[in-house]
Backbone as CSV, one residue per row, in Angstrom:
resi,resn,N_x,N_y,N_z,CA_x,CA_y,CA_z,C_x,C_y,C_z
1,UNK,116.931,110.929,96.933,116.081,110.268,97.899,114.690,110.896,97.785
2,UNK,113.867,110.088,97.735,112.185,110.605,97.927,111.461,109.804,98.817
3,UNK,110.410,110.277,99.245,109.337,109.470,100.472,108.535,109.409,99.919
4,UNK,107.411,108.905,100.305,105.822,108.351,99.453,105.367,108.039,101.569
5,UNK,104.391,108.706,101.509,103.182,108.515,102.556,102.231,108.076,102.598
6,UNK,101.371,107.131,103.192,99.763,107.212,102.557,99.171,106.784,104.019
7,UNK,97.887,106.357,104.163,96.923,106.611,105.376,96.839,104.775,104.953
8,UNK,97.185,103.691,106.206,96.637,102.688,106.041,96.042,102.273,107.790
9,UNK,95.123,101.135,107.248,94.470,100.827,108.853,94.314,99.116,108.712
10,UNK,94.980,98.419,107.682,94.817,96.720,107.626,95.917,96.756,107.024
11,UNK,96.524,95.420,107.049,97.371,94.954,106.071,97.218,94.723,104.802
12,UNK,96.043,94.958,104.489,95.495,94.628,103.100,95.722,95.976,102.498
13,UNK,95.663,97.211,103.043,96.597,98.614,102.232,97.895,98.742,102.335
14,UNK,98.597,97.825,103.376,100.263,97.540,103.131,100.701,97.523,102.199
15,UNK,100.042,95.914,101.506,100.626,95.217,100.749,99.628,96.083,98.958
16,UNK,98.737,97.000,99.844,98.609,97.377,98.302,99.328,98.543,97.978
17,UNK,99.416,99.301,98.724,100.367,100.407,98.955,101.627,99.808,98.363
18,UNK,101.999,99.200,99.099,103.373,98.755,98.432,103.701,98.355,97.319
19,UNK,102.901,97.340,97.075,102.814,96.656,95.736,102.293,97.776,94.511
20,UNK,101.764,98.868,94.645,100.996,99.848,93.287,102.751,100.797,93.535
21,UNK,103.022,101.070,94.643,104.343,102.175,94.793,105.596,101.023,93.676
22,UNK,105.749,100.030,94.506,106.972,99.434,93.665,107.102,98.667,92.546
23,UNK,105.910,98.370,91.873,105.876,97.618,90.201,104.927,98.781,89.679
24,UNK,104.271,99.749,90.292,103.848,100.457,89.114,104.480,101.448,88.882
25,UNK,105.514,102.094,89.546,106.358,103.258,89.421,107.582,102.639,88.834
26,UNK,108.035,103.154,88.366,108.856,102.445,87.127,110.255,102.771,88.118
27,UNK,110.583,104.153,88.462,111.643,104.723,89.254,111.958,104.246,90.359
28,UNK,110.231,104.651,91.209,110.935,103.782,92.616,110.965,102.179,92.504
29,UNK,110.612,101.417,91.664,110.761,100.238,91.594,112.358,100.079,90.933
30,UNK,113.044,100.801,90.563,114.350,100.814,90.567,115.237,101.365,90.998
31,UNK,114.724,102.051,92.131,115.575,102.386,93.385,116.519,101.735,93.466
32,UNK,117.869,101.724,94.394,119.099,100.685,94.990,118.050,100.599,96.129
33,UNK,117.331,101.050,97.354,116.650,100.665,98.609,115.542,101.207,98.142
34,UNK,114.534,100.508,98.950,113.312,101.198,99.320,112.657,100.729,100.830
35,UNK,113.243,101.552,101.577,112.951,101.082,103.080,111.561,101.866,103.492
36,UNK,110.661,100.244,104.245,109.736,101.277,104.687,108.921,101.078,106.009
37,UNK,108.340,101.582,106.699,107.903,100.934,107.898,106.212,101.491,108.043
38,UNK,105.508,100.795,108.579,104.383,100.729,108.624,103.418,100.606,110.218
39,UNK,102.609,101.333,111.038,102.115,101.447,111.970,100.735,101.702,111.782
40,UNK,99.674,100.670,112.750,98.193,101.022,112.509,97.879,100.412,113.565
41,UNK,96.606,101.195,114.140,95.685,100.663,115.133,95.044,99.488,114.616
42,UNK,94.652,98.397,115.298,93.169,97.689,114.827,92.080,97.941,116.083
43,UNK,91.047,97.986,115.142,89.900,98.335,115.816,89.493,96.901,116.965
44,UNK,88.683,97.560,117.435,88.052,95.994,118.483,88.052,94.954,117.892
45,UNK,88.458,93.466,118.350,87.961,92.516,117.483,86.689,91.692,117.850
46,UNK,86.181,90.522,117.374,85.431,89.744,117.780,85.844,89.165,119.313
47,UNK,86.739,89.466,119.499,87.076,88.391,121.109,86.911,89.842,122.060
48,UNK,86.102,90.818,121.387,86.348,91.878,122.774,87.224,92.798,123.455
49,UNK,88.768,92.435,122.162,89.561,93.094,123.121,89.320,94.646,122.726
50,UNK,90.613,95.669,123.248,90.681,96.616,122.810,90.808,96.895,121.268
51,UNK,91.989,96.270,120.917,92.476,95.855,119.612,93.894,96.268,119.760
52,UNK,94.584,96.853,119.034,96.087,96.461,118.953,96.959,97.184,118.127
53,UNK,98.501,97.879,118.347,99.213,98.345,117.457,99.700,97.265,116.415
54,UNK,99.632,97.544,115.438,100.357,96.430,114.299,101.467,97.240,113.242
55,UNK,102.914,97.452,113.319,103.625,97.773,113.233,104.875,96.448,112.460
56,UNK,105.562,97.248,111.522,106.874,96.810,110.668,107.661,97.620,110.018
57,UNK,108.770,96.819,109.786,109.261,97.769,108.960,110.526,96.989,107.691
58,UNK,111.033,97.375,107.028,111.926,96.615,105.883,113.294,97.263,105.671
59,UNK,114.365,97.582,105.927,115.328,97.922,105.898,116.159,98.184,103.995
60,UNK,115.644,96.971,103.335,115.938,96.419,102.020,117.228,96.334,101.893
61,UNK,118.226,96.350,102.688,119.659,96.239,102.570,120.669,97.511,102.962
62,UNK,119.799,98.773,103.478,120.207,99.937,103.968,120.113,99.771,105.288
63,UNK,121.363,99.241,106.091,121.381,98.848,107.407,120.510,99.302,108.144
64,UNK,119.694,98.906,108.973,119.064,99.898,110.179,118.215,100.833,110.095
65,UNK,118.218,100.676,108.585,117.232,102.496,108.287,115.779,101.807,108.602
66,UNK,115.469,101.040,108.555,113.514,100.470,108.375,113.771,100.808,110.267
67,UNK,114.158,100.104,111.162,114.037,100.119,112.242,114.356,101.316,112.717
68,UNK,115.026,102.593,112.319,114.834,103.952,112.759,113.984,104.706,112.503
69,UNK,113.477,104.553,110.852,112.188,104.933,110.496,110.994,104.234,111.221
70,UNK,110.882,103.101,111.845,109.680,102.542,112.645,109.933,103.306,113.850
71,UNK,110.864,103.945,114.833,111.446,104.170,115.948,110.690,105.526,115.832
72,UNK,110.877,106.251,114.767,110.791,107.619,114.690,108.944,107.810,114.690
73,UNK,108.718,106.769,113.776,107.213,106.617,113.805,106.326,106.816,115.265
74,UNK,106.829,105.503,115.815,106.323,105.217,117.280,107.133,106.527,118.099
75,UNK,108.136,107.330,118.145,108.390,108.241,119.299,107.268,109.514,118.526
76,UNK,106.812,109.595,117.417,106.001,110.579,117.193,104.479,110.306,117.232
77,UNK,104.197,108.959,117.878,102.923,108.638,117.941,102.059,108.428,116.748
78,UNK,102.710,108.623,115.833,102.311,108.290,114.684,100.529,107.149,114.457
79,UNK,100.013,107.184,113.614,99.133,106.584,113.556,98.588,105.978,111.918
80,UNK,98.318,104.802,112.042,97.827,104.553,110.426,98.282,104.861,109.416
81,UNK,99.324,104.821,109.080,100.674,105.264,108.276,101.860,104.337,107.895
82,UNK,101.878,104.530,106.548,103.165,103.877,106.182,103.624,104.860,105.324
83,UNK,105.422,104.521,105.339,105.957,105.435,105.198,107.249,104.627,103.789
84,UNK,107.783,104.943,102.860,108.423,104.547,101.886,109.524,105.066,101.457
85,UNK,110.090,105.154,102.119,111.769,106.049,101.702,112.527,105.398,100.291
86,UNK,112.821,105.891,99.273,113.508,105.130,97.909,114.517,105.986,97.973
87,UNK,115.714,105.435,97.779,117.123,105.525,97.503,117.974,105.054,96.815
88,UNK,118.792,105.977,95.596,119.273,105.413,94.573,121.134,105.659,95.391
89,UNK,121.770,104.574,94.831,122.920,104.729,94.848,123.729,106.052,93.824
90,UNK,124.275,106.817,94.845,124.980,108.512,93.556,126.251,107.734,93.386
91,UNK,127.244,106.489,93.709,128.407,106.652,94.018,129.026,106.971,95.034
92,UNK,128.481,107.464,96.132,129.236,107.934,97.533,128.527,106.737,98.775
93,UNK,128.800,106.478,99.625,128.373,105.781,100.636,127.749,106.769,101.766
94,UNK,126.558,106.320,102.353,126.326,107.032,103.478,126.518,106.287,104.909
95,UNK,126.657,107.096,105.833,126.526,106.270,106.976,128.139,106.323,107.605
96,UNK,128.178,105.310,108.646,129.422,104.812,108.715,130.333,103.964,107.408
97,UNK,131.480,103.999,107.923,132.093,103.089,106.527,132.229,101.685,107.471
């Protein structure tokens, strides 16, 4: 198992973040999972408001893990961050059976 971190504040470093981590890395793009969840402020917008948490997350077929990793995010206050957990199958199962 390995993590990958990086500093994002739009969706436009989500999807680049993500996209340079999983087709340009040869490994983690052949992970069995790569669960990851993502949290950022937006700044004020044009309508005045404050602006807004914008938060997700992806599980990839590892039950529940994206939504504990988003959980863990938000109980640590986390900020402008996405987070990339890759996991290869060893042969053993984790978790419940």
């Amino acid at each position: 198992m390995i993590a990958h971190v990086c500093n994002v504040t739009c969706m436009e470093h989500v999807q680049w973040a993500l996209s340079e981590l999983l087709f340009n890395d040869k490994k983690v793009g052949k992970a069995t999972h790569n669960m990851f969840a993502y949290r950022f402020f937006t700044d004020n917008n044009d309508n005045g408001n404050n602006g807004s948490h914008v938060s997700d997350n992806d599980d990839d077929g590892e039950k529940g893990s994206g939504s504990k990793l988003a959980s863990l995010l938000e109980m640590c206050r986390v900020e402008n961050v996405l987070v990339v957990v890759s996991r290869w199958f060893g042969g053993m199962k984790l978790g419940p059976a």
